[in-house]
N, C-alpha and C positions, 0 to 999 in steps of 0.2 A: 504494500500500500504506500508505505514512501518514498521508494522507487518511484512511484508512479504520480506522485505528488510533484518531486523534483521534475519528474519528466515533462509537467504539464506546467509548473513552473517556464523550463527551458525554453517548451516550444513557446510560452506565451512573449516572453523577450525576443527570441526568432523572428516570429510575426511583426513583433514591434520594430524593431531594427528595420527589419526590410518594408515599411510602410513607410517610413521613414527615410529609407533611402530612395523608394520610387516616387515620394510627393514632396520634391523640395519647397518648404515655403520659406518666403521673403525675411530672411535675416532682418534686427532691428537695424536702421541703417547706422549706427553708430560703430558695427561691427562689420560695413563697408569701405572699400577704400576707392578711391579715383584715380592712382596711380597702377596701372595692371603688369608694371614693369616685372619683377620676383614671383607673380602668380601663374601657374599654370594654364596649360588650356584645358577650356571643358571638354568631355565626352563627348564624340561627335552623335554619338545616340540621346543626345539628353535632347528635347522637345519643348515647347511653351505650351503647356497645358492652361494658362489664365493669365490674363492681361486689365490691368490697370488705369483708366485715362483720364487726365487732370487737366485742369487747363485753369490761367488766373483769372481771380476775383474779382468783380466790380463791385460797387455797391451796393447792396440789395439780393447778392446772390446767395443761396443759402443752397449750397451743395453741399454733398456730405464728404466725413473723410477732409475735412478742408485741414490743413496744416502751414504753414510758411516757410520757405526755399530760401536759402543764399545760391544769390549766383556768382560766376567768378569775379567778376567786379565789388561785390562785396553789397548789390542792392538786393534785399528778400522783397520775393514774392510771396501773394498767398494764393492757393491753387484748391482744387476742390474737385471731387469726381463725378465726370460727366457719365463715363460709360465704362464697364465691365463687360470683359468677353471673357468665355469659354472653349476652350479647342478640346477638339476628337479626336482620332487619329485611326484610319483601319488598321488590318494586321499587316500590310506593304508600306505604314508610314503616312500614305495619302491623309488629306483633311478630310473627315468628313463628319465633320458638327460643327456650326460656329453659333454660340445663343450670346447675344446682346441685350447689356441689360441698361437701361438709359431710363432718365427721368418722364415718367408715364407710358414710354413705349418699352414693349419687349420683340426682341425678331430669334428666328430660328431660321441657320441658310443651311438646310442639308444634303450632302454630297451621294450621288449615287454612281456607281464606275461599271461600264463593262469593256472588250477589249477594245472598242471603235467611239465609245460616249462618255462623255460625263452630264448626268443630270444635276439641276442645283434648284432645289425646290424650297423656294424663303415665305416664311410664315411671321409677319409682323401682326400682331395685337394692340393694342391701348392694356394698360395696367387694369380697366376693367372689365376686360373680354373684347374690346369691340374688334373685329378682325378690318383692320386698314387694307393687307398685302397679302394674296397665298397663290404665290403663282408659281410655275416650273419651265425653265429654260434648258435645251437640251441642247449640247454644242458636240462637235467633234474634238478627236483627243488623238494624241501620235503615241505612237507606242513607250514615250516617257508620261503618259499622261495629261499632256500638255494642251491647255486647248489651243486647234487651228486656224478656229474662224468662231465668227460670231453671230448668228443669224439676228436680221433685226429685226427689233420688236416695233409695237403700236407707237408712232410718232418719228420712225428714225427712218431715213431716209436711203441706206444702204447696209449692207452686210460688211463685216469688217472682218480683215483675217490677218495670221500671224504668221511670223517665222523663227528660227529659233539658231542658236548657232550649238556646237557639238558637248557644249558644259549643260545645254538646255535652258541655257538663257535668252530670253523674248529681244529680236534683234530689228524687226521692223515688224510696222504695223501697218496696211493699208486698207481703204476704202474702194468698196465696191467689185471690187476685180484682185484675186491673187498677187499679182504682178504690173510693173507698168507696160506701156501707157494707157492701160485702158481701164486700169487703178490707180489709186493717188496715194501715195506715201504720206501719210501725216506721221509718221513717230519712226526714227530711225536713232536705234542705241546704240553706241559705241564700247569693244571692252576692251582689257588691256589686262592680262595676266590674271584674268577671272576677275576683273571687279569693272564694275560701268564706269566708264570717263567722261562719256557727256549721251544726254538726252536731247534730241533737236526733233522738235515739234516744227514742223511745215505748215505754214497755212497754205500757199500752192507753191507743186515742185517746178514750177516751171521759171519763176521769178527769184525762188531760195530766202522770201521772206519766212524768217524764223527765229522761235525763242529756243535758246539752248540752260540746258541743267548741265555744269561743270562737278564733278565731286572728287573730292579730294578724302582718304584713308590713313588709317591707321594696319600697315600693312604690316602690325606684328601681330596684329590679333583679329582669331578670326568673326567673324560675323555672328548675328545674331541667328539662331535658327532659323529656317524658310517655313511659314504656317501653311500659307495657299499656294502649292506649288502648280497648281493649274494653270497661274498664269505665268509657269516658268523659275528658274531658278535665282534665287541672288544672289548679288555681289559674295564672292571669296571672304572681303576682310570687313572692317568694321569702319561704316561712312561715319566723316568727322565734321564735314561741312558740304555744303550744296552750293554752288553760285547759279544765281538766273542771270541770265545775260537777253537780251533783244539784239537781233541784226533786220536793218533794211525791213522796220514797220512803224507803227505811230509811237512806237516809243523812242524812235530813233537808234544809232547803235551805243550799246552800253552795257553797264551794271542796272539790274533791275531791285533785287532782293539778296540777302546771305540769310544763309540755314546754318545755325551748329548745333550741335551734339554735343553732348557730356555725360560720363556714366560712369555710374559705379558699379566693383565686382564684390561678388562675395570672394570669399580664400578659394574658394574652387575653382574661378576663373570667371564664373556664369556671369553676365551683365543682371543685375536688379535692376535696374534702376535710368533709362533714359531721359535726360533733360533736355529738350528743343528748345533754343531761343531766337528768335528771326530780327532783324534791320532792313528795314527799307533804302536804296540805296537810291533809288527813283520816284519823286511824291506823285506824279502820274500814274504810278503804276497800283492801282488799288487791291489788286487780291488780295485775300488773308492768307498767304502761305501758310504759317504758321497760326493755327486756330488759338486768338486771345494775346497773343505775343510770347506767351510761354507754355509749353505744355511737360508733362512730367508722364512716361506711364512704365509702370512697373510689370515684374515679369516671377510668375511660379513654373517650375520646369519639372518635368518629369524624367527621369535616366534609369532606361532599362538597363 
């Protein structure tokens, strides 16, 4: 009988350890660093199982989870949670569950795969049942899984399709037609030793008016996990900054916007923790790249 006591003792520790090794949750950040020089790299098997997403405060906002940020300049923000996501994963690694959880709405985008399709059937709710969205898109897929094209829906004006280079990363993207000229390339990505160099949006290929996305890495460390690989693989190493640039349009040629990055690792290596902060470098240019000027979103990983 005390044999059997200890035994059940053992396996219950067992159990525990290994729950604990497959759902890493987010270290207090006090026990984060931002220098990743001395730390390892993570497990290439370890996955983002749930996502975090913050963005700063105005007056009158009452989000939850709200907390306040130093940033490297030494100004704190205060940031607050807009939306929580959930990742799946089948038994090949593919996505397939994403549930978003946002102030009054909730969504479910669920992934269906066979060897020529992926289905992606999104269920959006109101927090008291009312169904907004339940509808299903069925696209083709290449034998990485990757979608190829993109059938288009109520209101869009052509089909859109992809192409991919040998890492399985999304290399152009055109309208209407596989190919030119009887397609128009709006999105042509550049890479460079596995990681994107620049993203050049075309408004038309025939003029070469276009906004380009330069990025710049941290080529000691690699990348954050790929969640939706459907739409192709990412960048190798870990993006540090983003330049938008304009050529030959109404913004004339220049600097548009800067993206940076900052982040912290646990001792393992794994990124917690992403800081986004954007500058406008163009007051014409009004987009929100950066959602609020600062965004924060955090990261639990799962390592088989």
């Amino acid at each position: 009988m005390r044999l059997s006591i200890y035994t059940s003792l053992l396996l219950a520790v067992l159990i525990s350890l290994a729950c604990k090794r497959d759902r890493d949750r987010t270290p207090p950040e006090d026990r984060l660093v931002s220098d990743p020089t001395n730390l390892p790299h993570p497990s290439a098997t370890c996955r983002i199982v749930k996502e975090t997403f913050k963005m700063a405060m105005k007056d009158g906002d009452n989000w939850p989870d709200a907390e306040t940020i130093t940033l490297d300049g030494g100004q704190k923000i205060k940031v607050g949670r807009v939306h929580t996501f959930t990742y799946r994963y089948d038994s090949q690694g593919r996505i397939s569950e994403i549930r978003t959880e946002s102030s009054g709405v909730n969504e479910v985008l669920s992934f269906g795969y066979t060897a020529t399709t992926v289905s992606q059937h999104l269920v959006s709710k109101r927090t008291d049942g009312t169904v907004l969205t339940d509808e299903t898109t069925v696209a083709p897929i290449n034998s990485k899984s990757h979608v190829t094209a993109m059938p288009k829906r109520a209101g869009e004006a052509q089909d859109v399709f992809y192409e991919y280079n040998a890492r399985g990363q999304r290399t152009k993207t055109y309208y209407g037609s596989v190919s030119l000229p009887t397609g128009r390339l709006y999105e042509h990505n550049l890479y460079e030793a596995g990681n994107q160099t620049q993203q050049i949006w075309l408004s038309t290929y025939a003029t070469g008016d276009s906004l380009i996305r330069s990025y710049i890495y941290n080529t000691s460390r690699p990348n954050l996990p790929s969640i939706n690989t459907t739409n192709g693989n990412s960048s190798q190493n870990l993006p540090m900054s983003v330049l938008l640039s304009s050529k030959g349009n109404g913004f004339g040629d220049g600097l548009l916007f800067e993206t940076h990055y900052h982040y912290l690792f646990d001792q393992k290596g794994l990124v917690r923790r992403q800081i986004t902060t954007g500058l406008v470098r163009n007051p014409q240019y009004l987009i929100e790249e950066v959602r609020g000027g600062v965004n924060v979103r955090g990261f639990e990983y799962e390592c088989p």
